[in-house]
N, CA, C and O atoms as a printed pandas DataFrame, in Angstrom:
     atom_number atom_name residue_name chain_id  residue_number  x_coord  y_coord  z_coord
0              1         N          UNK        A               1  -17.414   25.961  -13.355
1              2        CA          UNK        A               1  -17.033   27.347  -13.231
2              3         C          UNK        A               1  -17.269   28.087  -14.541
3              4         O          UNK        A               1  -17.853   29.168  -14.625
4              5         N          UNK        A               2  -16.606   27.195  -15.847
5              6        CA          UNK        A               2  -16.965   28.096  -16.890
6              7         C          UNK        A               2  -18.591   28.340  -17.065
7              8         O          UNK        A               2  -18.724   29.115  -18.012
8              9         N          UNK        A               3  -19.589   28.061  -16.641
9             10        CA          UNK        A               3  -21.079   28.118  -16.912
10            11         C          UNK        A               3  -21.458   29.441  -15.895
11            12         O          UNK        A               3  -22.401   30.230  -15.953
12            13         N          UNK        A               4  -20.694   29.374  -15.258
13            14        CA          UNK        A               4  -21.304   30.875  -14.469
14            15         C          UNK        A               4  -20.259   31.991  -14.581
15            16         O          UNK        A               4  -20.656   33.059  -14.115
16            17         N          UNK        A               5  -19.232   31.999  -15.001
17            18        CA          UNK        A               5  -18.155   32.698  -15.814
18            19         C          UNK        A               5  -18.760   33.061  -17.203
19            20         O          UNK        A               5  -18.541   34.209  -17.592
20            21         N          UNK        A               6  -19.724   31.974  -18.256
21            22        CA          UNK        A               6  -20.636   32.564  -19.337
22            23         C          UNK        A               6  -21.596   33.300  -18.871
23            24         O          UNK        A               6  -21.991   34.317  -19.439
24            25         N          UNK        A               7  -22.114   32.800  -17.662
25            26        CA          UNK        A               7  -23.677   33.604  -17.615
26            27         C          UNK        A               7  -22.928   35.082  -16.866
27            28         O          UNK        A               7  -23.596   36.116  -16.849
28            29         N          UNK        A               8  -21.754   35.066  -16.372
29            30        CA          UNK        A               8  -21.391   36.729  -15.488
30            31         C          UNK        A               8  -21.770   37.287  -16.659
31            32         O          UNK        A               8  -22.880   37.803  -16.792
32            33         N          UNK        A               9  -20.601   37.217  -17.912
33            34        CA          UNK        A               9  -20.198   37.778  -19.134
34            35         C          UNK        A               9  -21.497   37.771  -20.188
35            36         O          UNK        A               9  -21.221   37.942  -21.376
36            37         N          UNK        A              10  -22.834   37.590  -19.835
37            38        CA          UNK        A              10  -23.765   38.225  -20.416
38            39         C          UNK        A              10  -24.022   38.885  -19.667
39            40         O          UNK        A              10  -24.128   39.921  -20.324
40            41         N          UNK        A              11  -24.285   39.204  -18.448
41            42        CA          UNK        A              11  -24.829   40.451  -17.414
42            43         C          UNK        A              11  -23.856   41.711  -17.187
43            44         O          UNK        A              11  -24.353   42.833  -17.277
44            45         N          UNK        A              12  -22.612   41.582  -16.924
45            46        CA          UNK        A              12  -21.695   42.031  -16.469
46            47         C          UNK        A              12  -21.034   42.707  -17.524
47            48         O          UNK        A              12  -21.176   42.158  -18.617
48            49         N          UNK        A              13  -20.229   43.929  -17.509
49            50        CA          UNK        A              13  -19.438   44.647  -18.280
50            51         C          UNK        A              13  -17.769   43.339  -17.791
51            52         O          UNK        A              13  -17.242   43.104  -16.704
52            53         N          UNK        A              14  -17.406   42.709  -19.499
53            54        CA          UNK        A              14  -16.410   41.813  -18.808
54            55         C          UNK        A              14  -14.798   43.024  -18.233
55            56         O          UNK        A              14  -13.671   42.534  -18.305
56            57         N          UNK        A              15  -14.928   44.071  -17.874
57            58        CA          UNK        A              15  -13.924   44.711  -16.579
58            59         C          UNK        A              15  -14.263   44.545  -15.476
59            60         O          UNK        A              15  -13.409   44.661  -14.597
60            61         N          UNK        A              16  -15.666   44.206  -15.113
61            62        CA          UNK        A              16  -16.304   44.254  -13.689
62            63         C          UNK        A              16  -16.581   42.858  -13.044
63            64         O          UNK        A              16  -17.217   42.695  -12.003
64            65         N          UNK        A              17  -15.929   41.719  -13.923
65            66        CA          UNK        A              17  -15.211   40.376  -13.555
66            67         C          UNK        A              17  -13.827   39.804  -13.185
67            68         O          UNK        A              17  -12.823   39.870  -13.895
68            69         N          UNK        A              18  -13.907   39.325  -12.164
69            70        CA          UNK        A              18  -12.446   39.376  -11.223
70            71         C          UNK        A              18  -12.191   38.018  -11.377
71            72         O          UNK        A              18  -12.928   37.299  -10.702
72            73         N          UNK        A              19  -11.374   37.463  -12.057
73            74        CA          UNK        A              19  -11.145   35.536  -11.441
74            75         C          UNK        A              19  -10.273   35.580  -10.886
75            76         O          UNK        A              19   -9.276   36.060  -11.424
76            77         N          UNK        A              20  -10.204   35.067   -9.432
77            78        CA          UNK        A              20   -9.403   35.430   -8.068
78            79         C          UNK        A              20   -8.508   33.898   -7.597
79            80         O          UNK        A              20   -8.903   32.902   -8.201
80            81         N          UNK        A              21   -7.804   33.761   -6.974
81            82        CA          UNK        A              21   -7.121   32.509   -6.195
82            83         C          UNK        A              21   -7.643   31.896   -5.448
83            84         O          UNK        A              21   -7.651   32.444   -4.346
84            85         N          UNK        A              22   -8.127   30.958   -5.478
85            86        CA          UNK        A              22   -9.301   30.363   -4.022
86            87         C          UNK        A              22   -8.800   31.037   -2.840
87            88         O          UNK        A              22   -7.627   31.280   -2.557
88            89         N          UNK        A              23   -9.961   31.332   -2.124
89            90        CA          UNK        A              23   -9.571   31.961   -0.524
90            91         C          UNK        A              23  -10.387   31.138    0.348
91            92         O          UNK        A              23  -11.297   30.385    0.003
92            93         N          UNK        A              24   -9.996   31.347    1.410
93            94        CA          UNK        A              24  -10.510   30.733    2.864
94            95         C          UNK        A              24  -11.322   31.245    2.961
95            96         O          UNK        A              24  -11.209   31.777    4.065
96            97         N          UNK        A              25  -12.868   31.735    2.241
97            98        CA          UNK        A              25  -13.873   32.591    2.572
98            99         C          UNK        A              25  -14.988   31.889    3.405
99           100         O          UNK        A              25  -15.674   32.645    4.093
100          101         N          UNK        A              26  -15.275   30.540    3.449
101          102        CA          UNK        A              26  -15.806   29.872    3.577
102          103         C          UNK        A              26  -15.603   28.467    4.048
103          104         O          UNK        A              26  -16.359   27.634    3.549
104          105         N          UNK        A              27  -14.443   27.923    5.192
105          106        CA          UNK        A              27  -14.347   26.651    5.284
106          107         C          UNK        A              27  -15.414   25.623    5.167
107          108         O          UNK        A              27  -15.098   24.575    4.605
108          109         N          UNK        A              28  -16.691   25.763    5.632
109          110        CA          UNK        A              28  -17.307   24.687    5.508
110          111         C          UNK        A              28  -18.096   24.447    3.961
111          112         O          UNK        A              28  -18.555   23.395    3.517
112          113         N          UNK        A              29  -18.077   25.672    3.390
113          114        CA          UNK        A              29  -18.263   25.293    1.919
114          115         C          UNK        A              29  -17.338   24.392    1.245
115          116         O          UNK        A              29  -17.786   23.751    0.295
116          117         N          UNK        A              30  -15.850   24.203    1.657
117          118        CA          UNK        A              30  -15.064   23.449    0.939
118          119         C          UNK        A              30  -15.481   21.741    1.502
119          120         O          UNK        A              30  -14.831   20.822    1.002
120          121         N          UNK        A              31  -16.403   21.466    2.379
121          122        CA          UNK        A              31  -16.818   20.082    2.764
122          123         C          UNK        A              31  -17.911   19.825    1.782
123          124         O          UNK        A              31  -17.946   18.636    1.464
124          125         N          UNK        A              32  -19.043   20.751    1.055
125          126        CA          UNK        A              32  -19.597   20.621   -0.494
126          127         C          UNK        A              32  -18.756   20.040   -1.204
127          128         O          UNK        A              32  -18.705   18.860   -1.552
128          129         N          UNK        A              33  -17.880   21.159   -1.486
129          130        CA          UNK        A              33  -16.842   20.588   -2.639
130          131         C          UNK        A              33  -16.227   19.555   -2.928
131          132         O          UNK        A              33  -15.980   19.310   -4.109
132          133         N          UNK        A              34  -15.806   18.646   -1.837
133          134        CA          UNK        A              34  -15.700   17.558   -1.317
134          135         C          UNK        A              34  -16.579   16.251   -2.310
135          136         O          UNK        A              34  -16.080   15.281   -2.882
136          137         N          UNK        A              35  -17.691   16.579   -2.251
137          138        CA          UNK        A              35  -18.704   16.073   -2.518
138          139         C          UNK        A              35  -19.426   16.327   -3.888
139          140         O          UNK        A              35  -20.136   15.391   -4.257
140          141         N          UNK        A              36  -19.384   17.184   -4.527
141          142        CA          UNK        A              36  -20.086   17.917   -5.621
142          143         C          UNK        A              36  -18.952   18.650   -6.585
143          144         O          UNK        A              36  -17.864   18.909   -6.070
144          145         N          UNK        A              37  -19.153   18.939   -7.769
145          146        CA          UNK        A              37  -18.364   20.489   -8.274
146          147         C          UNK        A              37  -19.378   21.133   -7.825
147          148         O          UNK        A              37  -20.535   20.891   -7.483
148          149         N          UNK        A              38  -18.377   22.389   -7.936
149          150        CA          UNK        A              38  -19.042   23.828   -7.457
150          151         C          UNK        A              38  -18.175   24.899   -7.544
151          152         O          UNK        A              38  -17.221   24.729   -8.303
152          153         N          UNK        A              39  -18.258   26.043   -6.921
153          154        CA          UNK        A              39  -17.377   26.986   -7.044
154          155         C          UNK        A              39  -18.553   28.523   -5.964
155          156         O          UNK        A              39  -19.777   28.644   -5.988
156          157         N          UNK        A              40  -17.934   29.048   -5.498
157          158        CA          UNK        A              40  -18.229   30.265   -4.829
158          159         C          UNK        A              40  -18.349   31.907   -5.560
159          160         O          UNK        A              40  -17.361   32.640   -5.540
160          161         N          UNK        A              41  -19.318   32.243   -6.024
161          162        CA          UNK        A              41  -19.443   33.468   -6.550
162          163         C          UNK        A              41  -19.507   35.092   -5.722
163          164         O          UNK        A              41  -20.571   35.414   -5.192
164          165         N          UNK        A              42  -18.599   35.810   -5.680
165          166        CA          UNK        A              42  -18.879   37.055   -4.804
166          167         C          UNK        A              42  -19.283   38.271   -5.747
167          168         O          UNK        A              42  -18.738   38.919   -6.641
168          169         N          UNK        A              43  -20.536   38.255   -5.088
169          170        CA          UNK        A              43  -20.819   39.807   -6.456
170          171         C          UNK        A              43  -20.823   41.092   -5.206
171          172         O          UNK        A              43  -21.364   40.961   -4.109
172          173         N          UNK        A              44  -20.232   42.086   -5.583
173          174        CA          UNK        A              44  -19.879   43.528   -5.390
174          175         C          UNK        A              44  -21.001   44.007   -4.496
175          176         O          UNK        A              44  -22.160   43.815   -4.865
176          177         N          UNK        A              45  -20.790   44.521   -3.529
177          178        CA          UNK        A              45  -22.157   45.101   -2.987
178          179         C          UNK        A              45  -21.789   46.376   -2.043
179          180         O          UNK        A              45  -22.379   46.753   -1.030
180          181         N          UNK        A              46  -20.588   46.954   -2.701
181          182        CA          UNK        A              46  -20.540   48.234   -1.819
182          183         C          UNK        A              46  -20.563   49.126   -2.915
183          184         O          UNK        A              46  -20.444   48.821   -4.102
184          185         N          UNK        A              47  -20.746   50.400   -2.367
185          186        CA          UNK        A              47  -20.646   51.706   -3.475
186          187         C          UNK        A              47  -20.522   52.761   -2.752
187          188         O          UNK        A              47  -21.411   52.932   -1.918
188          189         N          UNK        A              48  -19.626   53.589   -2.816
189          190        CA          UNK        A              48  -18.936   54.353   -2.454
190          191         C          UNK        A              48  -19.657   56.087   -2.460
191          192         O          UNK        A              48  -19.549   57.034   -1.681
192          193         N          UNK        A              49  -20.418   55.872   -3.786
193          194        CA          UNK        A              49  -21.259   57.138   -3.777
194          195         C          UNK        A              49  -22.416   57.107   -3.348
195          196         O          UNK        A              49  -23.252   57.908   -3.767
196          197         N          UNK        A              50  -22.719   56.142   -2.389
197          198        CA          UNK        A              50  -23.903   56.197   -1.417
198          199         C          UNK        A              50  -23.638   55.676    0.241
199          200         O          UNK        A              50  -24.438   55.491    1.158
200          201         N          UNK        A              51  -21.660   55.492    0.142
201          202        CA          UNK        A              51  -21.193   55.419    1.277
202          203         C          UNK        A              51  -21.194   54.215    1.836
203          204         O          UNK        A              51  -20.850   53.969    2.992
204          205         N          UNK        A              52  -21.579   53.449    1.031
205          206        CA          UNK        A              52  -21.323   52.276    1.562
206          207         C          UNK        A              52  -20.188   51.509    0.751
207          208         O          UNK        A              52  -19.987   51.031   -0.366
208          209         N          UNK        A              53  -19.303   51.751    2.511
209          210        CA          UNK        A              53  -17.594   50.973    2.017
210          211         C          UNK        A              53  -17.334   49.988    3.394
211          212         O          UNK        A              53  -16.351   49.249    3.445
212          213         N          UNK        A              54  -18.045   50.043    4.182
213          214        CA          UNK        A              54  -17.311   49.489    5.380
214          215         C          UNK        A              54  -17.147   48.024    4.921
215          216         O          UNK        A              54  -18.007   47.628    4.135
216          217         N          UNK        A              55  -15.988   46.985    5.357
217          218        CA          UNK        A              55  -16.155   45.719    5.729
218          219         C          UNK        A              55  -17.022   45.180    6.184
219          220         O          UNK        A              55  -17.583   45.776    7.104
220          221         N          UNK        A              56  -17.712   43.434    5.671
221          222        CA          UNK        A              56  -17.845   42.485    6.626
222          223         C          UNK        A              56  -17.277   42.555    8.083
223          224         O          UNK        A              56  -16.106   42.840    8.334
224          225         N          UNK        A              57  -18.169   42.285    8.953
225          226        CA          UNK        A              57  -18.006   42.279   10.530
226          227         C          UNK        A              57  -17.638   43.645   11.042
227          228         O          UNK        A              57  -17.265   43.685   12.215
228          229         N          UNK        A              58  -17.681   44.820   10.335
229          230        CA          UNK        A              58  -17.451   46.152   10.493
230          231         C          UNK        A              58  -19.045   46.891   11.185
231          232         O          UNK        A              58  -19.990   46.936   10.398
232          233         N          UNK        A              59  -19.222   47.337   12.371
233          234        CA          UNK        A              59  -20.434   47.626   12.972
234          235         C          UNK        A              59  -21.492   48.563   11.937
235          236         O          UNK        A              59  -22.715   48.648   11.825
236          237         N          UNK        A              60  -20.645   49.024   11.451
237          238        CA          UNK        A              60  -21.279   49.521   10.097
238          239         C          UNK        A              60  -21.345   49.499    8.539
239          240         O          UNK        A              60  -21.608   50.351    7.690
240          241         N          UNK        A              61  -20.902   47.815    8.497
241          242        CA          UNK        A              61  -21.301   47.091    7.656
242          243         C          UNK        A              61  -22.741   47.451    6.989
243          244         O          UNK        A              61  -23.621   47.830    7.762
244          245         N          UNK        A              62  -23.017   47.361    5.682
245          246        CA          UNK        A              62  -23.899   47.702    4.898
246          247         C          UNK        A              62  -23.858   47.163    3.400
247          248         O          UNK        A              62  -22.750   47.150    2.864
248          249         N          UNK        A              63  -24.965   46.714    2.668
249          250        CA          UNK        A              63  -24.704   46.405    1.226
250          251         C          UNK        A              63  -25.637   46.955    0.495
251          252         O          UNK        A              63  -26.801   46.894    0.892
252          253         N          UNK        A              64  -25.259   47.718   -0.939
253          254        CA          UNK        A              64  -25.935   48.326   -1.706
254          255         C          UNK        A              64  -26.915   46.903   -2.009
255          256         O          UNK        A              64  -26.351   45.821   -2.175
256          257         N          UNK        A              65  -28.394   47.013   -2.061
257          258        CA          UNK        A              65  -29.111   46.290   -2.390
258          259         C          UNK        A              65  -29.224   46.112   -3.924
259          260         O          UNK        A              65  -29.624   45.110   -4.518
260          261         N          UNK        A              66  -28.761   47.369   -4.484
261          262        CA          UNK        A              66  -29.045   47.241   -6.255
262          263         C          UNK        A              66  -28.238   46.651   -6.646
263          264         O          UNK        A              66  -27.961   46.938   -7.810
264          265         N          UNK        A              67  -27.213   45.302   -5.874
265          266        CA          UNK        A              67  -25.975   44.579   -6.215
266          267         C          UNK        A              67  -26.833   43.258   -6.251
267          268         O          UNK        A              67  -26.535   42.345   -7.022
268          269         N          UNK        A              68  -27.753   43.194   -5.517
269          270        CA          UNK        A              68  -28.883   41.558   -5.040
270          271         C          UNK        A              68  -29.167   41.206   -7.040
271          272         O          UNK        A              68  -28.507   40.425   -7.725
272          273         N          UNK        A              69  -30.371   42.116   -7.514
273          274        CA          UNK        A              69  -30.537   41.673   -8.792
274          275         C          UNK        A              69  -29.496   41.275   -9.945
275          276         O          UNK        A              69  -29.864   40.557  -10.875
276          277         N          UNK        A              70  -28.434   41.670   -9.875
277          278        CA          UNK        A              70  -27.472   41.173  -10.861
278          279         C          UNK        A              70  -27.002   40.060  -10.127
279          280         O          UNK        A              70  -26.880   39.112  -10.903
280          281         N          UNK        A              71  -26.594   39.675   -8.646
281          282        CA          UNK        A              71  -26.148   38.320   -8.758
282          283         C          UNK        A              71  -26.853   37.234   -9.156
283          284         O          UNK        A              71  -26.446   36.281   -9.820
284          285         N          UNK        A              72  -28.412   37.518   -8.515
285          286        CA          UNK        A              72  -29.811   36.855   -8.788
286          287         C          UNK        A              72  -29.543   36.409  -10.503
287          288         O          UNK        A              72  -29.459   35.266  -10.953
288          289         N          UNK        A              73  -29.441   37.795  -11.299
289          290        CA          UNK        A              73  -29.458   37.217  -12.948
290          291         C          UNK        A              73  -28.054   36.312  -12.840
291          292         O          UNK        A              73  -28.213   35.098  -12.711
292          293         N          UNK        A              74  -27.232   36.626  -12.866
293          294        CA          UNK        A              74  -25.828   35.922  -12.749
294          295         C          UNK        A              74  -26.368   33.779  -12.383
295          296         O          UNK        A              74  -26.216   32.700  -12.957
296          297         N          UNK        A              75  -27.066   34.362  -10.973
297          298        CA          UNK        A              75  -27.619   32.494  -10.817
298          299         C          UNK        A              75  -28.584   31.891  -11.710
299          300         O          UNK        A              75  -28.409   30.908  -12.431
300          301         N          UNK        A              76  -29.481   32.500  -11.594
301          302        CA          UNK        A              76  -30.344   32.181  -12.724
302          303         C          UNK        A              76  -29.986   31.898  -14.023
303          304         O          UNK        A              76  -30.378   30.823  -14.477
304          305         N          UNK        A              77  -29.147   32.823  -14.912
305          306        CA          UNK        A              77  -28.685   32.594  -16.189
306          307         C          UNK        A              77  -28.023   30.952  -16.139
307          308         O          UNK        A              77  -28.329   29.964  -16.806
308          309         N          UNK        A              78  -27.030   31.133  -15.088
309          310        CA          UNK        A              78  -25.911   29.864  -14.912
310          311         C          UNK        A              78  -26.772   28.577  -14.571
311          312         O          UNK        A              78  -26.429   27.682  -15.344
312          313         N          UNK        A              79  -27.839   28.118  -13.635
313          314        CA          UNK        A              79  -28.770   27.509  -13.347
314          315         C          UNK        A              79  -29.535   27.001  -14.973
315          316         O          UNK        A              79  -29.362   26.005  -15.676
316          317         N          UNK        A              80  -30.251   27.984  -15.086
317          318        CA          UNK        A              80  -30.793   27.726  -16.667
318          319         C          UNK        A              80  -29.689   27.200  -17.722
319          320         O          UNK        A              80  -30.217   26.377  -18.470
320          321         N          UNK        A              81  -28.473   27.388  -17.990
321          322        CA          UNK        A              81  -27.316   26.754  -18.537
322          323         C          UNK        A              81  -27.160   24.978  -18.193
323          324         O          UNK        A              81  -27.276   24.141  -19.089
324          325         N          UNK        A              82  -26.955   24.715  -17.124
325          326        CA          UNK        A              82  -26.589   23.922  -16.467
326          327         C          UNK        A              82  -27.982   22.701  -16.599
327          328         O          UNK        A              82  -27.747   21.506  -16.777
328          329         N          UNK        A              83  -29.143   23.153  -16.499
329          330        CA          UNK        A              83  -30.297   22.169  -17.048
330          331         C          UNK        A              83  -30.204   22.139  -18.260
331          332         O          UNK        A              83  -30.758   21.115  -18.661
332          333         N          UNK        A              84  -29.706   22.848  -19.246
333          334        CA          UNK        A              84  -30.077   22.556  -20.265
334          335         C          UNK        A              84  -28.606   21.528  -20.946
335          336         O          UNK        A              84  -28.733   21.057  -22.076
336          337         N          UNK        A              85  -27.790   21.369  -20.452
337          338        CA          UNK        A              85  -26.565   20.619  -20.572
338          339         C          UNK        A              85  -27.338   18.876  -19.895
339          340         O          UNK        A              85  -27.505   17.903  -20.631
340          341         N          UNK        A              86  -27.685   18.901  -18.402
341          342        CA          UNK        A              86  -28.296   17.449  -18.261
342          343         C          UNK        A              86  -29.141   16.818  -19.051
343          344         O          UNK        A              86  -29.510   15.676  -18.775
C-alpha cells in the first residue's frame, strides 16, 4: 500500500488523497487478497462542472475521462516502484 500511497503523492495534490476503511467494494477481489498483497485504488471520476455527479448503477451514470490519465500515472509510477524493489 505504501508504494502506491508514494506514487499518488507525486501525482496528486496530497488534499486530493483519501485513506479510507476497507469497504465491501469488491467481494471477489478480497479472494486475490487471499492469495497475494494488494490493495484497491479508487481515483475520482466525477466533476460537477461538467455535470457529471450521478452514482454507479445510476442510468445516468457517467465518468469524467480526464480522471483515466492520472490513475494510469498513479499505476504506472507504483508498478515502476515495485520492480525496482524485486
Amino acid at each position: 500500500m505504501d508504494v502506491v500511497v508514494d506514487a499518488s503523492r507525486e501525482v496528486l495534490d496530497p488534499k486530493q488523497i483519501l485513506t479510507i476503511n476497507p469497504v465491501m467494494a469488491g467481494e471477489d477481489f478480497s479472494c486475490y487478497l487471499q492469495k497475494v498483497p494488494g490493495m484497491m485504488l479508487f481515483v475520482g471520476s466525477g466533476n460537477a462542472e461538467k455535470g457529471i455527479t450521478y452514482p454507479q448503477h445510476h442510468a445516468k451514470f457517467d465518468i469524467d475521462e480526464d480522471a483515466l490519465p492520472i490513475g494510469m500515472e498513479i499505476m504506472l509510477r507504483a508498478a515502476l516502484k515495485l520492480s525496482r524493489q524485486q
